[in-house]
Structures are given as C-alpha cells and as structure tokens.
C-alpha positions in Angstrom: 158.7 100.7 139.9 160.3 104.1 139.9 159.3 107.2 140.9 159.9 110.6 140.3 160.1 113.9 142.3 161.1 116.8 141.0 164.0 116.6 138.6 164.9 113.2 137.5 168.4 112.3 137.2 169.3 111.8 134.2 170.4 108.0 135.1 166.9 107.7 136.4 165.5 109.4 132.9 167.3 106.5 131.1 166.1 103.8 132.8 162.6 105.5 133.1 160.2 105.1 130.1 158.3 108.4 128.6 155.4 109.1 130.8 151.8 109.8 129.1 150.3 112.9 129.7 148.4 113.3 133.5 144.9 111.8 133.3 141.9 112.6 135.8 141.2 109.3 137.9 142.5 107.0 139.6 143.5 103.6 138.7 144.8 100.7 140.5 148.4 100.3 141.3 150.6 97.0 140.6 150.0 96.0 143.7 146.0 96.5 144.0 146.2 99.6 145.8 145.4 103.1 144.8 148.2 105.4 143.9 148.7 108.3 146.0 148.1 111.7 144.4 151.4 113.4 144.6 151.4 117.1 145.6 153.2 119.6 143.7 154.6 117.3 141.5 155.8 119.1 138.1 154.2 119.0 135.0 155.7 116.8 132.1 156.9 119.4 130.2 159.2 120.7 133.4 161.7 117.8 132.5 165.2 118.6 132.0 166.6 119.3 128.3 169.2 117.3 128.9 167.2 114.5 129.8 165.0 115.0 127.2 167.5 114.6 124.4 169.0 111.2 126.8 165.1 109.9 126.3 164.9 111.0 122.4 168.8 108.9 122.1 167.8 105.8 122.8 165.8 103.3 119.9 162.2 103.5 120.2 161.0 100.1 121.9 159.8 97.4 119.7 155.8 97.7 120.6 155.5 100.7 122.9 152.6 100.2 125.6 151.1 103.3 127.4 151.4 104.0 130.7 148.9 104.6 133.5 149.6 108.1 135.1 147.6 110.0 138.0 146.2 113.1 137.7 149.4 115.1 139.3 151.7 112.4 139.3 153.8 110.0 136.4 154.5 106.5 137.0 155.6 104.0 134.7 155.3 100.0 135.2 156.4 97.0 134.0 155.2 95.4 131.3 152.8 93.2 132.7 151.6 95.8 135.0 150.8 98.1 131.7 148.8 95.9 130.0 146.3 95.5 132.8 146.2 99.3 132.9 145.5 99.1 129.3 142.9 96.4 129.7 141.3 98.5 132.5 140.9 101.3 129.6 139.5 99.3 127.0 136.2 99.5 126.6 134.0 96.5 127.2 132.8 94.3 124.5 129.4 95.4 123.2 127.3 92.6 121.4 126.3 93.0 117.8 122.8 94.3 118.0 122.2 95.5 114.5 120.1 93.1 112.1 121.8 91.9 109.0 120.2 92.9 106.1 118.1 90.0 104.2 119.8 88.5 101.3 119.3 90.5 98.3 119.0 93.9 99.7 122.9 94.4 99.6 123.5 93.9 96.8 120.4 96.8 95.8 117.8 94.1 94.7 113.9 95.1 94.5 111.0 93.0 96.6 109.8 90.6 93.7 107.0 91.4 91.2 103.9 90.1 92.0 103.1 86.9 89.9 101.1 87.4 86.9 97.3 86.2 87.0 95.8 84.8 83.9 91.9 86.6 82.8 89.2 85.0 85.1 86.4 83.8 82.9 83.2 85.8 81.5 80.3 85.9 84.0 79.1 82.7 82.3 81.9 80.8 82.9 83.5 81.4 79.5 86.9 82.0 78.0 86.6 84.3 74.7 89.3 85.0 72.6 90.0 88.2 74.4 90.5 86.2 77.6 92.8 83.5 76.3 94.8 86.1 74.3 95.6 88.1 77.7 94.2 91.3 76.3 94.0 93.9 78.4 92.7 98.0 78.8 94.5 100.2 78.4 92.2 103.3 76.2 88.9 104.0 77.5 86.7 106.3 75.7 83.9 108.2 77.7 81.0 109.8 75.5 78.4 111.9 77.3 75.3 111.4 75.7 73.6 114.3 73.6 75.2 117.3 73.6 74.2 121.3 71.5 71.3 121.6 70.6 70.6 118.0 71.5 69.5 118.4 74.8 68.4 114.8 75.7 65.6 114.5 78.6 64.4 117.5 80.1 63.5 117.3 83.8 60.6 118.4 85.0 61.8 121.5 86.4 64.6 122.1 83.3 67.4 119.8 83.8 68.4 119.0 81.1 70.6 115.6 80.8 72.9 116.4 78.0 74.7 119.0 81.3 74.1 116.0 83.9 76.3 113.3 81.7 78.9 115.6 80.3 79.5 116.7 84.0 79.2 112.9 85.5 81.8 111.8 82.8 84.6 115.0 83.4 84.4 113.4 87.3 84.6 109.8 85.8 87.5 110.7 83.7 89.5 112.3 86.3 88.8 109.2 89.0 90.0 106.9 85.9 93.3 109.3 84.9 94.1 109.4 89.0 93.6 105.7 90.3 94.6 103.4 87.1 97.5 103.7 84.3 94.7 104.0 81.7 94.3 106.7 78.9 91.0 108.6 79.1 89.0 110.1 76.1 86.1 112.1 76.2 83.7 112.0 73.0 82.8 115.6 73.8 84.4 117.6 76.5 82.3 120.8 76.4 78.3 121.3 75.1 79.0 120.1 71.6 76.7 118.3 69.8 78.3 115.3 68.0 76.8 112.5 65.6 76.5 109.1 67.1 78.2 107.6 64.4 81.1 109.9 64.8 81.2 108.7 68.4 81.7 105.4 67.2 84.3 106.5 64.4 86.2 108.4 67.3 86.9 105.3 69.3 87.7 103.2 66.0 90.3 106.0 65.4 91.9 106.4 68.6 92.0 102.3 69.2 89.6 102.4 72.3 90.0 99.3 74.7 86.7 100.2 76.3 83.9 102.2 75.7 81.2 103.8 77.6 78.1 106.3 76.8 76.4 107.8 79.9 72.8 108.8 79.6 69.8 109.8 82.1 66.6 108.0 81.2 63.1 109.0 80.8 59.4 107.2 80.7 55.8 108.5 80.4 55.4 107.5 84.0 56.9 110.3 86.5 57.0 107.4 89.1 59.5 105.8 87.1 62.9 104.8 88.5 65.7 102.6 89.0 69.4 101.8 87.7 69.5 99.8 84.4 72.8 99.2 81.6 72.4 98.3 78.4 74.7 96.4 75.6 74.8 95.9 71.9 72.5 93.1 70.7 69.2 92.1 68.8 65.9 92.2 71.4 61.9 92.1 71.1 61.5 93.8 74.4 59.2 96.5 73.2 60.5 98.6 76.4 64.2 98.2 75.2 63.1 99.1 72.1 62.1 102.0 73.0 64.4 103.7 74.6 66.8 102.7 71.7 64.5 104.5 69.6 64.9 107.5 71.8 68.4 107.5 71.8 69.0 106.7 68.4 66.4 109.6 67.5 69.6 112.0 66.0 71.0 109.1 63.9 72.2 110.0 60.2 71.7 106.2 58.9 69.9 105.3 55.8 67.6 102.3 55.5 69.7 100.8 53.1 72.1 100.3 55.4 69.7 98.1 57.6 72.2 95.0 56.0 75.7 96.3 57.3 74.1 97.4 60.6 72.9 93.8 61.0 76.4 92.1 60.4 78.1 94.8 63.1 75.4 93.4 65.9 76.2 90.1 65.0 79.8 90.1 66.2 79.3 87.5 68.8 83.1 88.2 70.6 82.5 92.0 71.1 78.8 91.0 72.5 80.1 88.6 74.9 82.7 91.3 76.7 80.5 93.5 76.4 77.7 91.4 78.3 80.5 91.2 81.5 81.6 95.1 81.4 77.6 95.6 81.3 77.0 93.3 84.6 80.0 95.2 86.3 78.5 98.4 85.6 74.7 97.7 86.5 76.1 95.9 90.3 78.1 98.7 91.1 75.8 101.9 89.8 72.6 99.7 91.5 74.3 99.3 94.7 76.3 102.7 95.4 73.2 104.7 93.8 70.7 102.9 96.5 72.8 103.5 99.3 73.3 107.1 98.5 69.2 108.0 97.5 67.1 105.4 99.1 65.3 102.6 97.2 66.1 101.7 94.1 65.0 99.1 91.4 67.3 97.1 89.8 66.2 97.3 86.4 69.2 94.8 85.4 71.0 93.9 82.3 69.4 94.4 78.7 70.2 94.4 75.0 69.0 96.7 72.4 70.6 97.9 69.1 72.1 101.2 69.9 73.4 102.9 67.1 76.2 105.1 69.4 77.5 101.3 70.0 77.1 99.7 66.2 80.6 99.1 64.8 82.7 100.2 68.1 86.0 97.4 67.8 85.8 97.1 71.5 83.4 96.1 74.4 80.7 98.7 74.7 78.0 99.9 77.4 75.5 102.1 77.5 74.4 103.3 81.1 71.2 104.9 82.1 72.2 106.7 85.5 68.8 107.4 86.5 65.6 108.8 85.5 65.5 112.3 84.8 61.7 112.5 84.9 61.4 111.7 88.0 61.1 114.2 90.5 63.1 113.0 93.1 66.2 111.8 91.0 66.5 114.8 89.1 66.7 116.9 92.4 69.2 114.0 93.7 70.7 115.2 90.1 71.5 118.6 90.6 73.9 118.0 93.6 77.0 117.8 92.9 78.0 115.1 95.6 75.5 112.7 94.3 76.9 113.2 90.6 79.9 112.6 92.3 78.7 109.4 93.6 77.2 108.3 90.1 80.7 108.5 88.6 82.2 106.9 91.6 79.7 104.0 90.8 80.8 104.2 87.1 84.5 104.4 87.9 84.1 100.8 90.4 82.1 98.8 87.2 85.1 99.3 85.0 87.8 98.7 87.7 85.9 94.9 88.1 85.9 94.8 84.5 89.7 95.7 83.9 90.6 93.3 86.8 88.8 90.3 85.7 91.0 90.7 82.4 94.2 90.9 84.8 95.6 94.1 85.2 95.9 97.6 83.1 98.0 98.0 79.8 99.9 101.3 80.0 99.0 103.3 77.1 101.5 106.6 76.1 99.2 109.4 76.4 99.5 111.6 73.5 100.9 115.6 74.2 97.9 117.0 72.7 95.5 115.2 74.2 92.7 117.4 74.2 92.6 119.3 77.7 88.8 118.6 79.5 86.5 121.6 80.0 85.3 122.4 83.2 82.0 121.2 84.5 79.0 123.1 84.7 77.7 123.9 87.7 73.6 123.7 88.3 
C-alpha cells in the first residue's frame, strides 16, 4: 500500500492507480483496522499536470476496480483488498417479494365467462318449446291500462287509475332500462287513450318478448282487497268473468269475430309461459305489497279472456295492483314511495321470469325510440 502526501512524485503517480473521488465514511483498512483521517491532505484535483498526463499515458487496466478512499484522504489497494471494499458497498441481497402474476394475466387474458345455464323448467315441471329452444327476452312492452277519456276506476275520493298505472309503469320502465340489458316500450307514455287491440298490434309490430298491462282493480264491496294476476285463457269463474268484462268494456270487436278470438286463446305454448311469468308476478307483487301496507290477500293466479292479451305472439300478464275502491289502498296509492314499491314488485316478477329462461338477449334499441313523459304527480 502506498500513500500519498502532498505532491506525489511522479514515480509514485506511475505506480499508483487513479484514486476515486473522497467519500464520507469510513471503511475498513486491508488490515482490519480503520484508516486514519488525514489532515490537510489536498483535494484530487491538486495533482500535478505532469503527473496527470504520466497517469492518462499508460493503457487503461483490463477490468478497472474502484478504490475505497476516506473522506480527506486517497488510498489505493491491491486487488484483493478492492474487491472486499467493493463487496462492503454492495448492497445486500433483497429476496423477491413480489407475487408472480397468475398464468394468463400476462399475456392480457380476461377471468373466464361464466358457463351457460340451460332454461329451468315451467312451474309445472315442464319443458315448452320456448325452453328447449333457449329463447330468451330481450323486448318488453309495458301498457298502462286505460288512458284519455278512459279513465278506468275511480277512487272514492277521485283517483283515477288510468294516472296510477301510467305513473307505476314510467318507474317500472326505468328500473327495467337501469338493472337488465332489455329494451323497454311503453303502450302509452302520456294520458292517451289507445284501443286495446292496438295495444296488442303494437307489441306484434315491435317483436315484444314479453308483455305486461298494469291495472288497479275495483269490486262493489269497498272492503275489497288483495294482490291478484291474471293470464290469457278460457274460465267459468263468474268473478274472472267479470272483471274481464270490465276491462274489456272499450273493445272495438265484432261478434263475428267470436271464431278467430277463440283460435288466439287456444294457443296452448303462449298460455303455458304465460301461466309462469303470471306466478312470478303475483309472488313478488303479494309479498313486497304486504310488507309495505299491512295485510294483504293473496287473491292468486287466474285466467280470463282479456281482449288487451288476445293475439299478443309472446307471454302475456295482466296485473291488478290493488283495489282502487278501497279506501285504504287508494290513499296507500297516492304516495309516491308506495307506487314506487308496486313497480319495484313488478320489476322482481319479470327478473324471475327472465332468469328461469337463462339470461337476457340484448336487443339494439332503436334512435327514436319514443322519449317517456314525465309522471304525474297526485
């Protein structure tokens, strides 16, 4: 080892290897002691020219090592000596702690798709051709019963229904547009009075998966109430009867049509699907409406020959929400949380419906789809 005070010769400079910048520290000699700070020791740059241009003469050495230096002082060492100086800077090893990505996600690939379920079977237990096809929804048509000067029931204190459904539907179409992929079209958006068989016609034309007339019913007996859903079929029930008499009441049919109206009914696929979206409907409205107003009665499941359903291509329902001439229900009508609640119901029926059929087929909505008008307040 070789030091240096002051101005090295330049035979010393030779010999001498370049010295690294002054470093703050210490480090361990060759020896294992600590090397002495030097006082006043010069600077690197206070080297001699002339032993500069000696240093910058001779070949560069085949793998050039650096050199430990105190902070004041320069010292160069042997070759072994450097490389435990070296080692001494080296950081230490630090173990991988980062987790490997899984195999797939570097090269960009997506979690997998969830597997495909095939339609669950009808209430009943049965497959219909619908089911075994894979068909799924993916319109739904929403007609508000009544409508202009068809006002429907009347409350007792002036409520009329044709302003209860229109406004229960606008919430059910905006639950349906929000929460599923579906297309949503209203029959009537606004107080408009439009033929039932034009309802029909308009879900024929727009190739409705689903469709779905809301109503508020009414009896001669003010104590009336309860939750009931009704599909297209042939009945004797004098009470179904009735109330398709009551909502048929603004029908354009001729008798001599009685024939063709017969052969619609009796199109035993529709019926069937039509049977299940009707269950769906009547356990959620029944349950959601009783917790939200108190007892209710579960008027169930019935069939009667409605003529807003006759010679709809899809599975068709007909809901009764509640029973406008009742005194209670239609005050529980006029808030707006508890319509809220109704379409809520609504909206749950058809989600079981659409699920038991597998999942929802994306329809294109159209660019002019007819914007809906705002509800009317009470």
């Amino acid at each position: 080892m070789i030091d240096v005070h002051g101005v090295p010769q330049p035979q010393t400079a030779k010999a001498a290897k370049p010295a690294l910048p002054a470093q703050a520290g210490t480090l361990p000699g060759p020896e294992g002691r600590m090397a002495e700070k030097l006082p006043g020791a010069p600077p690197s740059d206070a080297v001699t020219s002339g032993a500069r241009a000696d240093i910058a003469a001779k070949p560069p050495p085949p793998a050039p090592r650096a050199v430990g230096a105190k902070t004041d002082s320069m010292e160069s060492t042997t070759a072994g000596d450097e490389e435990k100086q070296i080692a001494l800077r080296k950081p230490p090893l630090v173990p991988e702690t980062r987790k490997k990505p899984k195999a797939g996600a570097e090269m960009g690939a997506t979690a997998p798709a969830p597997a495909v379920q095939p339609a669950a079977p009808t209430g009943s237990g049965s497959r219909t051709l619908t089911r075994a096809l894979g068909l799924k929804i993916g319109r739904i048509v929403i007609d508000p019963g009544h409508g202009g000067h068809d006002t429907g029931t009347i409350g007792p204190t002036g409520l009329n229904e044709k302003d209860v459904v229109l406004d229960v539907a606008l919430r059910l179409k905006e639950l349906l547009e929000q929460s599923t992929g579906c297309e949503v079209i209203m029959t009537r958006s606004d107080d408009t009075f439009i033929p039932l068989e034009e309802r029909t016609a308009i879900a024929n034309e727009k190739g409705a998966d689903l469709f779905l007339s809301v109503h508020a019913n009414a009896s001669r007996d003010s104590n009336a109430r309860g939750i009931e859903t009704y599909y297209l079929n042939f009945t004797s029930s004098p009470e179904a009867l009735e109330v398709a008499a009551r909502e048929n009441a603004t029908s354009q049919e001729s008798v001599h049509e009685l024939q063709n109206l017969i052969k619609k009914i009796a199109m035993t696929e529709k019926i069937q699907e039509s049977l299940d979206l009707a269950k769906q409907v009547q356990r959620e409205v029944y349950t959601r409406m009783t917790n939200a107003s108190g007892a209710q009665r579960d008027r169930g499941v019935k069939k009667a020959p409605f003529v807003v359903l006759i010679g709809a291509n899809m599975p068709s329902v007909l809901a009764e929400i509640s029973f406008l001439t009742n005194p209670r229900d239609e005050r529980m009508l006029k808030r707006p949380d508890y319509r809220e609640k109704i379409a809520t119901a609504l909206f749950s029926g058809i989600v079981e419906y659409v699920k038991n059929l597998g999942e929802v087929a994306i329809v294109q909505r159209a660019a002019s789809q007819q914007t809906s008008a705002a509800r009317p307040d009470f």
